[in-house]
N, C-alpha and C positions, 0 to 999 in steps of 0.2 A: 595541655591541649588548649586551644585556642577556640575560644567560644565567639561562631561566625555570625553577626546579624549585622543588618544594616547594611550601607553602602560599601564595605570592604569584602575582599577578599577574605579568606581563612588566612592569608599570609599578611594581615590586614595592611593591604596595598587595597583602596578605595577603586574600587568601580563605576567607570564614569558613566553607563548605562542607567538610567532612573527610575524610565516606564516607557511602555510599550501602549501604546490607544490604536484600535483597529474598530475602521466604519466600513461595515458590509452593504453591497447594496445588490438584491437578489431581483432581474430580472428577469420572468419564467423561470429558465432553466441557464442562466449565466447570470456570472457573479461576478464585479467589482469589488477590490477589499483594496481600500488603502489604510497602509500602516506609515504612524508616527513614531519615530523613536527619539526618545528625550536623553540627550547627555546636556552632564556638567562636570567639570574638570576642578573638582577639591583640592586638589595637588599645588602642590609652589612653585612645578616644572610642565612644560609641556606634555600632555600624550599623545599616542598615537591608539584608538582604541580598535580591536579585531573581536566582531562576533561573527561566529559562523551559526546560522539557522536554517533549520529547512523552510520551505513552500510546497503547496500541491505539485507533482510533478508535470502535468500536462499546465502548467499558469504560465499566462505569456506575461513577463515583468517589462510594465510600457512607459513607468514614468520615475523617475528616481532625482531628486533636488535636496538642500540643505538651504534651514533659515538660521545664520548667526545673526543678531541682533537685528538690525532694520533690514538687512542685505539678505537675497534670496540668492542660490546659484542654482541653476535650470542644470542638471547632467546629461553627456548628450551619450550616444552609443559608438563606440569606437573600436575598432579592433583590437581583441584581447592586450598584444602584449605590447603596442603601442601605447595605450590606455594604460598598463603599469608606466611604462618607464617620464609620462610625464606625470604620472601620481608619484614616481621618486623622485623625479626632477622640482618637481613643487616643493616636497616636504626638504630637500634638501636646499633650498634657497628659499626654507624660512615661509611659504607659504601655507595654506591650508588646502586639505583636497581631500577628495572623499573617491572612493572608489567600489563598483559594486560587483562581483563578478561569479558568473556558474559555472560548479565544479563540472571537468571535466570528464568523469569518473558518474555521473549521476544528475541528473538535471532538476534533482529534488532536493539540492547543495546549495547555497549562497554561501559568500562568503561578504561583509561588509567593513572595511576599514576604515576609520576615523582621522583622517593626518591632522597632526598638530593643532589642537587645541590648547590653547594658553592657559592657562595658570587664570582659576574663578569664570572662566568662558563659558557658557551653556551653546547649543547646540541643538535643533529638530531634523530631524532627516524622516524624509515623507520616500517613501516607496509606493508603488501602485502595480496591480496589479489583473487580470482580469481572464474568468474559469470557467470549465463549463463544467455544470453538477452531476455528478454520476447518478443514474437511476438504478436505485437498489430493487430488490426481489417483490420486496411490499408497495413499489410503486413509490415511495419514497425517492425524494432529491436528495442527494449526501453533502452539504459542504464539508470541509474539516479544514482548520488554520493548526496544523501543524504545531504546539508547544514544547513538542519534543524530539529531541534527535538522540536516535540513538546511538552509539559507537558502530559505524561500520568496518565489519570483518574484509579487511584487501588482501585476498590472496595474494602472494609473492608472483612473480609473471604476470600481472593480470594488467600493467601499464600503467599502473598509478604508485611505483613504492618512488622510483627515480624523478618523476616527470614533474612538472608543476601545477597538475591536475587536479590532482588531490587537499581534502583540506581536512587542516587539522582542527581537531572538535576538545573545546574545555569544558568540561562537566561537572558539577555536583550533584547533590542530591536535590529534590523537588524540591525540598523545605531550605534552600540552601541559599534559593535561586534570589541572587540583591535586587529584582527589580520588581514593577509591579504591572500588571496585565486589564487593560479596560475593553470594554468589548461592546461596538452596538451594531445592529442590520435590521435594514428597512426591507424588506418583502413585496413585489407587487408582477402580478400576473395576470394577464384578461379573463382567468377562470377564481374562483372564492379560494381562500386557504382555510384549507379543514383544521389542521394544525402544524407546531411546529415542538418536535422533540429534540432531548439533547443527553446526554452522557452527565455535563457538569448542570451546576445549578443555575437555572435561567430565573430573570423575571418575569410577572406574566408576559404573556402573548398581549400587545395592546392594538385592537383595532383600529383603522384612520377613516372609515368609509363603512356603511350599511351595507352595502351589499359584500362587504369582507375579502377585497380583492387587494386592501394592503395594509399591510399590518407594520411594527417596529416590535423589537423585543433585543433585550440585553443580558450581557452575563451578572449574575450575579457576585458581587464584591466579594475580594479577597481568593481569585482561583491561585490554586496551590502550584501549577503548574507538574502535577502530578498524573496529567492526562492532555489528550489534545483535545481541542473545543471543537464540538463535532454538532454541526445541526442537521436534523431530518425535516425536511420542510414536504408537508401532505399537500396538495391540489387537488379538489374535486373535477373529476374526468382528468384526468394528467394524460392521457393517451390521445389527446390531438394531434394529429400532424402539423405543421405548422414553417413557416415560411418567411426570413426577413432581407428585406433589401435595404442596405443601408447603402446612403450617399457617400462617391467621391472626395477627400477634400479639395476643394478650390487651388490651394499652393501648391497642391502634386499635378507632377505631369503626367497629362491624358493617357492614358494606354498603357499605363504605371498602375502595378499593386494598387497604391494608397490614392492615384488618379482617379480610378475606374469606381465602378457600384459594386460591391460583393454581396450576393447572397447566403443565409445559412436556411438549412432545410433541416429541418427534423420530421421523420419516419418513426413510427411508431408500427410494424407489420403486424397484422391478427390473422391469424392462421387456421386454415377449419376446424371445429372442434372436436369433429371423427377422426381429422390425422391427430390432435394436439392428445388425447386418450389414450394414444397406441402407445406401447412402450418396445424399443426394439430388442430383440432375445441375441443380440448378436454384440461383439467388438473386444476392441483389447482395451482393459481399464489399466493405467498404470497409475501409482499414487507414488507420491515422492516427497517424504515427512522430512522437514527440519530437525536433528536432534542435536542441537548446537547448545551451550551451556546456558546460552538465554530463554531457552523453551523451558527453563523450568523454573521460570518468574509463574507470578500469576496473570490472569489474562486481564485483570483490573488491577492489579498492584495491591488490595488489600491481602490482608495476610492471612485473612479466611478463606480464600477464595481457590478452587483448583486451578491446578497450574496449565501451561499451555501444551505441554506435552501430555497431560493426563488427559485435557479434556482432547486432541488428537488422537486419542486412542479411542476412546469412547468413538469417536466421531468413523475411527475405522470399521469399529465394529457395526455400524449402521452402515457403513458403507458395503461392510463386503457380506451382510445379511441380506442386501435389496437388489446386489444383481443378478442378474438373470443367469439361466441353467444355459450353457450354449456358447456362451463369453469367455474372453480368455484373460489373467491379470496379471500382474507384478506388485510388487512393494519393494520401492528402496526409500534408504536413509540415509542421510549422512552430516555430517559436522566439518574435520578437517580432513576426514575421507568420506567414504562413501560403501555402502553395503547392500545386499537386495537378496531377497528370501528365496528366489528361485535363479537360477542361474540363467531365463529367458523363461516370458509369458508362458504361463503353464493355462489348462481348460480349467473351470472354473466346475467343481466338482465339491462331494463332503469331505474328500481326503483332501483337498488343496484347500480348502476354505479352513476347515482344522488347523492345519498346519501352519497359516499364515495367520491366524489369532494367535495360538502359542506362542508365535513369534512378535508379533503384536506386543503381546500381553508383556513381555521383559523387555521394549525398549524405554530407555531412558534419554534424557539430556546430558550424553555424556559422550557427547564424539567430538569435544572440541571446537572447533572456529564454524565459518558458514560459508563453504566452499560450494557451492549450486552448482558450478560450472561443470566441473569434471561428472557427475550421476548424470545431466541433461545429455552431455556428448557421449557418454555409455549408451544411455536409453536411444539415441538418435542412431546410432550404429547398430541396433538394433532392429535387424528387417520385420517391416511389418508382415502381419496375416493376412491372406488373404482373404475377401471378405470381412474384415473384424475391422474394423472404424479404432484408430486407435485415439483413444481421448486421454490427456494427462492431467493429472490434479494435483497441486500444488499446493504444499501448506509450511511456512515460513512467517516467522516474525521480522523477514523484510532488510533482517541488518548486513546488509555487502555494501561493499565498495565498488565493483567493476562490474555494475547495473547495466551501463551500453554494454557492454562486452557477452551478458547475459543474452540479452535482450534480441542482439544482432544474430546469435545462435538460432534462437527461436524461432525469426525470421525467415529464416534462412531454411530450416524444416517446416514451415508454415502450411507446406503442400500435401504434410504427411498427417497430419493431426490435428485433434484441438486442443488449444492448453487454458483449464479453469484453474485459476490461482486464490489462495486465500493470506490477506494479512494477518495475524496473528497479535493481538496485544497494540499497547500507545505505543508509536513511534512507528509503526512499519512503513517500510517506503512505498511511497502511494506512486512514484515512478516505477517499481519494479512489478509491484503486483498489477500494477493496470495496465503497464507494458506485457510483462507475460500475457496477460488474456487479450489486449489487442492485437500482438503478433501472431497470436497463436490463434487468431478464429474465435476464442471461448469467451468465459465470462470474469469477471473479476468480485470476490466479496471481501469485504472487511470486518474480522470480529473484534470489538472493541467495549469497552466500561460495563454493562451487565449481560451480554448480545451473549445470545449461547451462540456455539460453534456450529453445532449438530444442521439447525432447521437451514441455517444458509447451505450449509455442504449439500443437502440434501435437493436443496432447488436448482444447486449446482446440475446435479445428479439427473434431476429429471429435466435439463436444458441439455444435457449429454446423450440421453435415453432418446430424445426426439429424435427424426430423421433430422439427417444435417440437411441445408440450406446450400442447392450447389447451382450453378451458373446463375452467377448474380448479376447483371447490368445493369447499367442506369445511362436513358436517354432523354434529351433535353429537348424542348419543342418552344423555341424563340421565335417574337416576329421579325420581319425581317429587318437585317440591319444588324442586327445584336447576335454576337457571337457567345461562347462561354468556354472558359480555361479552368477547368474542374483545381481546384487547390489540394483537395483530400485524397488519401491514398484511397487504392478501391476498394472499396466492400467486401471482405470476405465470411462472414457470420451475420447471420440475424436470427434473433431470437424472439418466440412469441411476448408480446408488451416490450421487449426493451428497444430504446432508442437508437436510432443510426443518423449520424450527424455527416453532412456533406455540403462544404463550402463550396463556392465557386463566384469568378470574376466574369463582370459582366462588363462587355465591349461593344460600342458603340451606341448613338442613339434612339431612343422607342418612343412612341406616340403616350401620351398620359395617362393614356387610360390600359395602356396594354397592359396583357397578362403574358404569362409564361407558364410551363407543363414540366413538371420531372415525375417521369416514371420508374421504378424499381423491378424487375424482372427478374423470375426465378425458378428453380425448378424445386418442389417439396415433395418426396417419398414420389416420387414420379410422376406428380402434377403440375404442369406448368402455372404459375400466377403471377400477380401484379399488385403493386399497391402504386397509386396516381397520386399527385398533389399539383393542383391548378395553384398560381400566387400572382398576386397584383406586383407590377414592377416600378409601383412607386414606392420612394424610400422612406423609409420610417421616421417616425421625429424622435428626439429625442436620445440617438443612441450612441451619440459621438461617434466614438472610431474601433468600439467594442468588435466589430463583427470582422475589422479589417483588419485589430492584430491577433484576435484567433485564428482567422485563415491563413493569417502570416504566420503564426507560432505552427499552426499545422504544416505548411510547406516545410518551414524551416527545419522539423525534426524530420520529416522526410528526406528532404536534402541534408542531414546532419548522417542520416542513419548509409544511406546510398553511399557519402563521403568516406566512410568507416568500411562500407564493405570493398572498398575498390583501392581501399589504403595501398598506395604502393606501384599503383598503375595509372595506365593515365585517367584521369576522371572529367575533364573539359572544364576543369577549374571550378569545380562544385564548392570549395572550401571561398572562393573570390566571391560565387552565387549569393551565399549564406550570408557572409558578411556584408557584401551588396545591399539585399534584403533587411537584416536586421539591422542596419543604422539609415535604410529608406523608410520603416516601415514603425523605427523606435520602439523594438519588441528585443531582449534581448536573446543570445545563443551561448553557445559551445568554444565560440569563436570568438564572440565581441563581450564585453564591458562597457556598464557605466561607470565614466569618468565625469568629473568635478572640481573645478580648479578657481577659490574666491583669488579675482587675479584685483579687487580693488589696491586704490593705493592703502599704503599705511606699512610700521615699521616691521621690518622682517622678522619672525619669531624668534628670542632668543635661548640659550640655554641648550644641553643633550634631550634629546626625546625617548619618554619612556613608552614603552609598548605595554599596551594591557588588555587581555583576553577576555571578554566576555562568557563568563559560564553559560552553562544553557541546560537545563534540568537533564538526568540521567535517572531511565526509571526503574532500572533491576539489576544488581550484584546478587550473583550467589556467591553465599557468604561463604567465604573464606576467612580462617583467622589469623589477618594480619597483622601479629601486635605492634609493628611502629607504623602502622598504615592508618593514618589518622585524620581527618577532614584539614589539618593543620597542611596537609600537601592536595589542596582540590583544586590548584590552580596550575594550570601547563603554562611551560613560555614557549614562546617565538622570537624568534630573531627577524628584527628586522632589515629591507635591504639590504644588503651589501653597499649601496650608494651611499649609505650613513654611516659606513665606517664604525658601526656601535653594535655590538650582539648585548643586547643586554635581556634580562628575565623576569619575567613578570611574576614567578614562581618558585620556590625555594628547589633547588637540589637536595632532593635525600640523601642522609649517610651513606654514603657508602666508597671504598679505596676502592671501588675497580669501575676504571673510568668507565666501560661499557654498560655498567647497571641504570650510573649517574643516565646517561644517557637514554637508559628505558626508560627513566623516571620524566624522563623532562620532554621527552614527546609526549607528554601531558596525561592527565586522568585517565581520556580516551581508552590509550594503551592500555594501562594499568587494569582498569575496567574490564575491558576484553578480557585480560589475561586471565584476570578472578572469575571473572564467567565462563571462560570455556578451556579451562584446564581444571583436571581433575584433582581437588584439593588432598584425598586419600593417596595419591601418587606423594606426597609430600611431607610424610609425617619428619622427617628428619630434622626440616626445620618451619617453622609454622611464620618466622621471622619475614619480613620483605627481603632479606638478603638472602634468608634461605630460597625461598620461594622463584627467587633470578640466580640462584646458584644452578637450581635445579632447571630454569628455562634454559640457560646457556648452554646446557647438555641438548637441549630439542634445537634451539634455534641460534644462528649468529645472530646479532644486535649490531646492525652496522654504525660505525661510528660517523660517517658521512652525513653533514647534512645540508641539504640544500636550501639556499636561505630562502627562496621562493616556492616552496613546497606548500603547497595545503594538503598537505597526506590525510586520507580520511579515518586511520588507524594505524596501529603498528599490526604486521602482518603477523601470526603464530600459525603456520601451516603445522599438520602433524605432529600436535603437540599430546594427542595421543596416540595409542595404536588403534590399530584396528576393534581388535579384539577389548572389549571392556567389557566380559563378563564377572571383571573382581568389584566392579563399580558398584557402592551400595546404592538398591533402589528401596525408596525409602519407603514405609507401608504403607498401603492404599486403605483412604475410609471406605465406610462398607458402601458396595453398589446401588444406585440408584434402581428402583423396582422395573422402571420401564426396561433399565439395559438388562435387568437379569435376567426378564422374560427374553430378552431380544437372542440374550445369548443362547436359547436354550434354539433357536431355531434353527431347522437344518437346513441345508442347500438347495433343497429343493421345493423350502418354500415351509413344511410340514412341521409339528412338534411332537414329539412321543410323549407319552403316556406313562410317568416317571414320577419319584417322589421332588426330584428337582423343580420340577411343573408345579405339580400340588404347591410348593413352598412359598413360589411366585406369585403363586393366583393367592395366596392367604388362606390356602383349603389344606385341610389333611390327609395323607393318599385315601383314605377310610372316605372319608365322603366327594372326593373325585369318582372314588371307582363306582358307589355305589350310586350316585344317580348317572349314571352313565346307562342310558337304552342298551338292551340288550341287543337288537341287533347292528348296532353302528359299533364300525371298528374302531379302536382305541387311539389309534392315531388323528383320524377324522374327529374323534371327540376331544381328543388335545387340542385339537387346530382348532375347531369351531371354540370353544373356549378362552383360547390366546385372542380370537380375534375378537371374541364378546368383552373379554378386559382389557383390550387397546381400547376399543369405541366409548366402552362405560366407563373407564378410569382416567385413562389420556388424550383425551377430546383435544384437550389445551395442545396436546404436542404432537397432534396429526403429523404436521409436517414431516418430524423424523419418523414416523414410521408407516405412511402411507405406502411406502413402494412397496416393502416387506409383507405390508399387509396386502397387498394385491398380488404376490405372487403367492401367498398362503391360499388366497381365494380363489386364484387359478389352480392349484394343486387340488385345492377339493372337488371346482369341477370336472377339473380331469379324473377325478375316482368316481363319478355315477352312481356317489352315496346314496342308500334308501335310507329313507325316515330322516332326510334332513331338516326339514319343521319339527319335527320331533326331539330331534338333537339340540336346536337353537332354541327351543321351548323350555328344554329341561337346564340347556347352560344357561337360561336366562335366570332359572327359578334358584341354579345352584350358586351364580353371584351376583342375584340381585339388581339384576339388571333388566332392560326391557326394549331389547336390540331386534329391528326387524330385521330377516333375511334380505333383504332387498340391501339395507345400510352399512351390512357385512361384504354386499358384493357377492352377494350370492344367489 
């Protein structure tokens, strides 16, 4: 075995990759990140180097150049497949060129190519980029830079195994990864920064200014690459509304995108706090669990940690204890298929809530690949209730390939439902889960490095429970003269504290001093309101061109997403629009690429060129024992062009006489990866061998021998690679239950808890002194409950979140019994555990 450090490969073929420097720069609530990437070519022959990484998925990519030596080369944005073939035409007449381009398949995809780097040549390639921060539950801004990718799962059919869409992904392990990661971001907003939290280890927080409105703070040295670098950045009052108009530039023409002034508007709605209290007793709750072979990674990667399918259950169980008596629900699952516990929403009852924890309680990680698609278009075919609000929730660790294809579905039901999604674990695609919740009307959360699952889902829960947010408009009140071309698609959700961001281009002339008016209109639980925001429409200083390629990256996946739905027909040349746009506007797409072409004089490169992959951390295998599967093969090849007349590999081929295996192997780790993760290793006892292990795939799937030299495949596909049925799957023992969930499970449907030794257990009492300080005339039941709810308030203070709903339908159940001696009751469960909980703080 080949022991991997340093600049090489496992197959030690060096990697010209060295280090990675990223300088944040956090405006309010948008964020600038430009990344450097440092190669140097050790080698005696030319390379060509291919990393593929992700980015945030809504990040418009607006500036991409390379410095060799004294000479800079600016890249410009050119249409996708134009943009290859002079990045082949370059490397094949001996020049150098760089090329940067997003997957088709996902817009949280880069792919970056290095052409022809000589022998001892270094190399910086500066990327730029620029995002807007998502506001989490706590009021928190979320940045996250992406360190990981993880193997996306492409279904077969889904558009990406043929096409040149797709991209193929070289992986090792975190500790594996040859390069090294610097990290800094400067902070500054017109309101103070309370703080700034992170997952990895930062240094302090350093203040630049008294009144603490901008701060710097960096990673601390040596990140592992075993997580992504995730900031929470706090602002005192963060819930301003707020208004920017940024300038024109001067070289564009008038009445042009990048001519004109765009505005961004951020809405923050606050909602009365008699509707924001009510919870509704009504709708159809559908949940739709992941149980793909990477859910039963853990949700931080350490190896003490519960895994993501374990804490999903738990998370069920809170879910389906807090809603309401009156509602109707589902649960499905799925991997490389799909399954659901009732054959259509059933009432939400103590026989149906039963039924569907039992069912709960034995699912595992063990249905194979991460097929979304096929369970969403079940559920969609599924007529709704009438009267039931159908809301879906979503919990997936993120890993697919055919993201648009998702996405478009969504949309496309958007009329019917709302969809709250959850990422799951490092790596999940921040394009899918925040598209799910913005197609879908809902919300999006991410759980990540020590983030319990539970309290997010939960606030999930009570952003579902509100009355929905219906007729929403927004009108614009300019002086005269000044028109406005809304950029953003329209508003379909709002939620109390979260943000609603709305671009628009601003046309023609205005006096200096003018202002301008956008109003928000709506109707809530059947009252009409409004939220206003007056703004100066002079432009701001200092913001470059930040606000003009966000509103352009926002048209532009609107127009991406439109192009996709009309595939086929005629569309008035939306695919000509896109491109139009992203190389006026220098934001990249779907469609277009940056290219780079050092065209100075000097000798034309000599010698064959070696292609070389850049790994990129991979954060979870279940372990399969693959005895010649060895870090000695961590490296995939690619072939490059076909205008280079040369397939050569950056990677070894594993042993093996049957040419189609060789060829599993060699679409790189990726594959492999997957395969070990979501095929069932007890399915294989015959041979535990890598050869065994593709004996036995070749039975589930063909492994086409075809390959396309311009592929970025995001994975190798393994549809139904198990059955349905995987009740022989071993699940493997559960540590003992946390106290909260044990209490939780004891709870019935209707809100209540009986009077049981199971109760006793929970509470730390023996049935003998339950029963006996129990008031003689309060009933048993009633004294269960008041007790459940006195060691929620006295024991889990800390973890209100997860169980305040539960405990408010417990307190509506008791006053629905017109108990006598209720001070009585709460007096004696106070004396019996110690507590000293007022009826008023029970909700009662």
């Amino acid at each position: 075995m080949v022991n991997c450090c340093g600049l090489i490969t496992a197959n030690k073929d060096p990697v010209p990759l060295k280090s990675i420097e990223v300088e944040l720069e956090v405006r309010d609530h948008v964020a600038t990140v430009v990344s450097t990437l440092n190669y140097e070519n050790k080698e005696d022959k030319p390379l060509e180097a291919v990393f593929v990484f992700p980015l945030p998925g809504d990040a418009a990519v607006c500036h991409f150049s390379a410095q060799i030596g004294q000479t800079q080369i600016v890249a410009e944005v050119k249409e996708k497949q134009k943009a290859r073939e002079e990045y082949d035409d370059a490397l094949s007449s001996g020049q150098q060129a760089f090329l940067l381009e997003e997957s088709e398949q996902s817009p949280d995809i880069f792919s970056l190519s290095v052409g022809s780097l000589p022998p001892g040549e270094s190399a910086s390639i500066r990327l730029d980029y620029v995002t807007e921060l998502a506001v989490q539950a706590d009021d928190g801004l979320r940045f996250c830079l992406p360190a990981v990718l993880n193997p996306r799962y492409q279904p077969l059919g889904s558009g990406g195994s043929g096409g040149s869409g797709g991209v193929q992904v070289t992986s090792v392990p975190a500790s594996l990864v040859p390069y090294s990661l610097s990290f800094s971001a400067r902070v500054s907003s017109p309101r103070p920064i309370s703080k700034v939290e992170s997952s990895c280890s930062l240094d302090s927080l350093q203040y630049l200014n008294s009144d603490q409105t901008q701060a710097t703070i960096k990673l601390a040295a040596g990140h592992k690459f075993d997580r992504d670098v995730e900031l929470l950045i706090y602002y005192k009052d963060a819930h301003q509304p707020t208004a920017v108009v940024e300038a024109g530039q001067a070289s564009a023409e008038p009445g042009s995108l990048m001519g004109d002034p765009v505005v961004m508007v951020s809405l923050y709605p606050e909602f009365p706090q008699s509707v924001m209290s009510s919870v509704a007793s009504c709708g159809e709750f559908v949940f739709l669990l992941d149980r793909s072979g990477s859910m039963g990674c853990s949700i931080n990667n350490s190896k003490q940690q519960e895994t993501r399918i374990s804490s999903a259950r738990d998370t069920l169980l809170l879910l389906l204890k807090s809603l309401p008596m009156g509602c109707y629900f589902n649960i499905y699952s799925f991997g490389s298929s799909y399954e659901h516990i009732f054959p259509k929403s059933v009432e939400y009852s103590q026989q149906t809530m039963e039924e569907a924890l039992k069912k709960v309680g034995e699912m595992g990680a063990n249905l194979g690949g991460t097929e979304i698609l096929s369970p969403l278009q079940h559920i969609y075919s599924q007529s709704c209730i009438p009267s039931q609000p159908r809301q879906l929730f979503v919990f997936t660790d993120g890993e697919v390939g055919n993201t648009k294809q998702v996405l478009d579905l969504v949309k496309k039901n958007s009329g019917s439902h709302r969809c709250f999604s959850f990422g799951i674990g490092e790596g999940s695609s921040s394009a899918l889960i925040n598209g799910l919740a913005k197609e879908g009307g809902g919300h999006a959360q991410f759980i990540t490095g020590t983030d319990r699952m539970q309290p997010k889902v939960m606030q999930s829960l009570r952003f579902a429970l509100q009355p929905a947010v219906v007729d929403i408009s927004v009108t614009w009140d300019l002086p005269k003269g000044v028109s406005v071309t809304v950029l953003s698609p329209p508003i379909t959700a709002l939620f109390q504290g979260q943000r609603s961001l709305i671009y628009a281009q601003l046309t023609g002339q205005s006096p200096k001093a003018a202002e301008g008016c956008v109003t928000v209109k709506y109707s809530l639980a059947g009252h009409p309101s409004q939220n206003q925001l007056r703004f100066s429409l002079k432009p701001a200083e200092d913001t470059g061109s930040t606000v003009h390629r966000l509103g352009a990256r926002t048209l532009i996946r609107s127009l991406e997403m439109e192009e996709r739905e009309r595939r086929g027909q005629p569309d008035g040349g939306l695919k000509e629009k896109v491109v139009q746009l992203s190389v006026q506007s220098g934001v990249s797409s779907s469609f277009t690429a940056f290219i780079a072409v050092n065209k100075a004089d000097g000798e034309a490169i000599q010698g064959p060129l070696v292609r070389r992959n850049i790994p990129i951390s991979r954060m979870c295998i279940v372990k399969v024992n693959l005895c010649s599967f060895s870090t000695q093969n961590a490296m995939a090849c690619g072939a490059p062009s076909e205008r280079r007349k040369k397939k050569l590999c950056a990677g070894p081929v594993m042993m093996s006489d049957e040419p189609e295996m060789a060829f599993g192997v060699l679409r790189g780790l990726s594959a492999i990866q997957m395969i070990s993760e979501d095929i069932d290793p007890f399915k294989h006892k015959e041979s535990t061998s890598i050869t065994g292990i593709f004996s036995s795939l070749k039975k589930k799937i063909g492994i086409s021998r075809k390959v396309r030299q311009k592929s970025m495949k995001i994975g190798l596909a393994a549809p139904n690679l198990l059955s349905k049925n995987n009740s022989d799957s071993v699940i493997p023992k559960q540590p003992p239950r946390d106290p909260l969930l044990q209490l939780v499970s004891l709870q019935q449907a209707s809100g209540c808890w009986l009077l049981d030794p199971a109760l006793s257990a929970a509470l730390g009492k023996t049935s003998e002194e339950v029963d006996k300080s129990k008031p003689a005339p309060v009933n048993s039941d009633v004294w269960a409950t008041v007790l459940a709810l006195i060691w929620l308030h006295g024991f889990k203070k800390d973890a209100k979140e997860e169980w305040e709903l539960l405990a408010m339908k417990a307190a509506s159940w008791l006053r629905s019994q017109n108990a006598p001696c209720l001070t009585e009751c709460v007096e004696a469960g106070n004396a019996l555990l110690g507590c000293s909980m007022q009826k008023d703080v029970l909700g009662l």
